[in-house]
C-alpha positions, -999 to +999 in steps of 0.1 A: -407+032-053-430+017-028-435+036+007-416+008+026-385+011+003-386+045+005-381+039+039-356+012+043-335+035+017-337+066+044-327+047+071-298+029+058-288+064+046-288+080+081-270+051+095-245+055+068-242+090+075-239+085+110-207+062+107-191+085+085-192+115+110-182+091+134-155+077+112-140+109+096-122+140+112-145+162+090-174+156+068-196+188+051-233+185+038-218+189+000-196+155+005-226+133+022-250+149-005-224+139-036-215+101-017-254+094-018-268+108-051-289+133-026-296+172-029-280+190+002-313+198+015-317+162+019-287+163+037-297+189+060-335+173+067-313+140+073-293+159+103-320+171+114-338+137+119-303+120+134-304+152+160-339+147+167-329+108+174-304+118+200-269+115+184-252+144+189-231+165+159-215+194+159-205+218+128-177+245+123-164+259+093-133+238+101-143+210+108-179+202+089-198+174+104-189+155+130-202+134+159-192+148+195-162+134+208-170+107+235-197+097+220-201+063+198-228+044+183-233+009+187-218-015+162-235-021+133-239-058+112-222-059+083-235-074+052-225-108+038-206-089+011-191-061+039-180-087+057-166-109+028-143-075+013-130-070+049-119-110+051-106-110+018-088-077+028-074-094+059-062-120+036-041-100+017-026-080+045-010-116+062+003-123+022+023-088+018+031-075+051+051-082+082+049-107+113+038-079+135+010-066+112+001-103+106-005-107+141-032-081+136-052-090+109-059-125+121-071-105+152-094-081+134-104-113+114-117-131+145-134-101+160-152-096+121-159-137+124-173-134+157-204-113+150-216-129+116-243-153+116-228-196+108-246-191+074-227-157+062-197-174+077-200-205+054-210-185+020-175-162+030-154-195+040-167-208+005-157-177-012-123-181+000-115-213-006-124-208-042-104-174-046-070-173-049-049-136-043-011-148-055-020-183-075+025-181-091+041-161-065+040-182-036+058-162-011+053-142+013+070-103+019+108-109+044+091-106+078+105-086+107+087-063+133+092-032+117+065-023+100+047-021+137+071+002+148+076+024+120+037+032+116+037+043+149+069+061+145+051+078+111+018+084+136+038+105+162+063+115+141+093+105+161+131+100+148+144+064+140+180+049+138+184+024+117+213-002+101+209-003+063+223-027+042+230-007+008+232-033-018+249-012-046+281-010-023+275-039-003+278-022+030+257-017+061+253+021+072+242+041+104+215+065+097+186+086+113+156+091+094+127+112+100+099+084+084+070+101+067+052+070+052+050+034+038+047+025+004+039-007-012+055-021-043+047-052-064+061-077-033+077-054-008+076-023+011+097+006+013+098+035+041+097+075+027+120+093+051+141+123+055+177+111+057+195+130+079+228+122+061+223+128+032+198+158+039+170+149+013+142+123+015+150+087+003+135+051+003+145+023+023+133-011+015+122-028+050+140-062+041+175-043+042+168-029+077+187-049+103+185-030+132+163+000+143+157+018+172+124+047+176+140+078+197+127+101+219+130+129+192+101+140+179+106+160+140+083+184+116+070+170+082+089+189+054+065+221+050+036+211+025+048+174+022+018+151+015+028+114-001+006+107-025+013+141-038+055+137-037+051+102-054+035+116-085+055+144-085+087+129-082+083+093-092+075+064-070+113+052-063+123+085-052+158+065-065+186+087-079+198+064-109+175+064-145+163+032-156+156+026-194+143-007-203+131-018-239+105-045-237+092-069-267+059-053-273+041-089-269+055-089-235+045-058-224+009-059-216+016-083-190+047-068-179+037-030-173+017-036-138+047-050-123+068-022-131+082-009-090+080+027-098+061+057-117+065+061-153+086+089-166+086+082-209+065+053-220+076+050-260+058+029-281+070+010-317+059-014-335+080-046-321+088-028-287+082-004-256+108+015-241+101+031-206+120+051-184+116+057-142+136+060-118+148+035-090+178+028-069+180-009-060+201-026-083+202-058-072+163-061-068+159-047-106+183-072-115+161-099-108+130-081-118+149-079-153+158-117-151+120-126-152+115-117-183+144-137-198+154-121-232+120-105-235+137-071-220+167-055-226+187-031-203+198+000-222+205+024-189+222+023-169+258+004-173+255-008-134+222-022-141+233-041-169+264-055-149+241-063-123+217-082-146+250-100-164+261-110-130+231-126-121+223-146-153+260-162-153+254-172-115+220-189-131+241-198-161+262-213-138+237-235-120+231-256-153+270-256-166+273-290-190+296-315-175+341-322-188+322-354-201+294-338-221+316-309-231+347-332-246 
């Protein structure tokens, strides 16, 4: 490697590691030296070069590396392909999320638009007229201005009421909820939260929220609760009832990704696939079910099953044959 490469590859590695003690709570010389293929004492010499620059760091056993507080560096370019993954990012966020959060990604967008150079702009704008995120779902999630609320309610972990429409029992229902996080299913999000009533922690599709109010009341995490952790553990859905589904094996493949929860069994024979999770809303498995016509097959449990019979005579129903044609 020539001199000047060397060099070019330093410096974009001490700006790199600049942003990311700006960017991170906590960041130690083991971390940086495993995210850039370096030895820690090229960490180290690296520090020492960015403190001799003028940026000022601090280091604890707490908290690693991390720029001062107060202190920011000046924004940095991004590259064309930077710039195109945040775009395409923003792009996504205005297909599967709410008005509110909408409303913010357009803005991030323009700010991200405003600093690139016309040609970066045109190769990106290119780009995304020729890529495509949802080319046979054409929809976008049920919008409201929840989402908004909720994160911030998550952020400073504040009490929410809400209305809930319960599908299964076709009732609305006055609950508060301690919200712990967000999670994203194959077109719709759901809110994690500790349900006062019913003292445990439950999901709550955003689209069945018709009213909600943040309160004054501020609440404690269960002890040792992390999501991504609780999810594995206990299964995406969090939902109470066990779903058993037996697939045609030549539907599968395509099928599995789509599945709105974690795996529990996943059994595989020759002409089909039979899985088990867990989940709670009927009425949106129901339809789930319904797209793969009679490529699927209900086995538990019996609500589900009436749920999905329900639904196909309604369809049924839409293409009856006329007295005429009938007699």
């Amino acid at each position: 490697m020539s001199n000047k490469k060397r060099l070019y590859k330093r410096t974009e590695r001490l700006l790199s590691i600049a942003m990311k003690m700006q960017g991170r709570k906590k960041v130690s010389a083991r971390t940086l030296a495993e995210e850039f293929q370096v030895s820690e004492r090229t960490i180290y010499r690296d520090l020492g070069i960015l403190s001799g620059a003028g940026i000022p760091y601090e280091y604890s056993r707490d908290y690693g590396y991390r720029i001062l507080p107060g202190y920011y560096l000046p924004p940095l370019m991004f590259t064309t392909q930077q710039a195109a993954a945040l775009l395409m990012g923003a792009e996504f966020i205005k297909l599967r999320s709410d008005a509110s959060i909408n409303r913010e990604a357009n803005e991030a967008a323009d700010k991200i638009r405003a600093v690139l150079p016309e040609t970066v702009l045109q190769h990106i704008d290119e780009l995304i007229d020729r890529t495509s995120l949802d080319p046979y779902w054409l929809h976008q999630v049920p919008t409201n201005e929840y989402f908004s609320k909720l994160s911030d309610a998550i952020v400073q972990r504040r009490t929410v009421w809400i209305e809930y429409f319960v599908g299964s029992r076709k009732e609305v229902t006055r609950r508060q909820v301690d919200p712990l996080g967000l999670v994203f299913y194959t077109d719709h999000w759901n809110l994690v939260a500790f349900d006062h009533l019913r003292r445990d922690i439950r999901q709550f599709a955003l689209e069945y929220i018709q009213e909600m109010d943040v309160l004054t009341r501020r609440f404690t995490s269960p002890e040792g609760f992390v999501l991504k952790s609780y999810l594995q553990e206990h299964g995406a859905s969090f939902g109470s009832a066990r779903i058993v589904l037996r697939f045609a094996a030549s539907t599968y493949k395509a099928a599995r990704s789509s599945i709105p929860a974690l795996l529990e069994d996943e059994k595989h024979e020759e002409e089909y696939v039979t899985v088990s999770f867990r989940f709670d809303n009927m009425a949106y498995l129901s339809r789930y079910v319904l797209r793969f016509g009679d490529k699927i097959e209900v086995l538990k449990p019996r609500v589900l099953q009436e749920y999905v019979r329900a639904l196909a005579l309604r369809v049924a129903g839409h293409y009856a044959l006329p007295q005429s044609v009938k007699s």
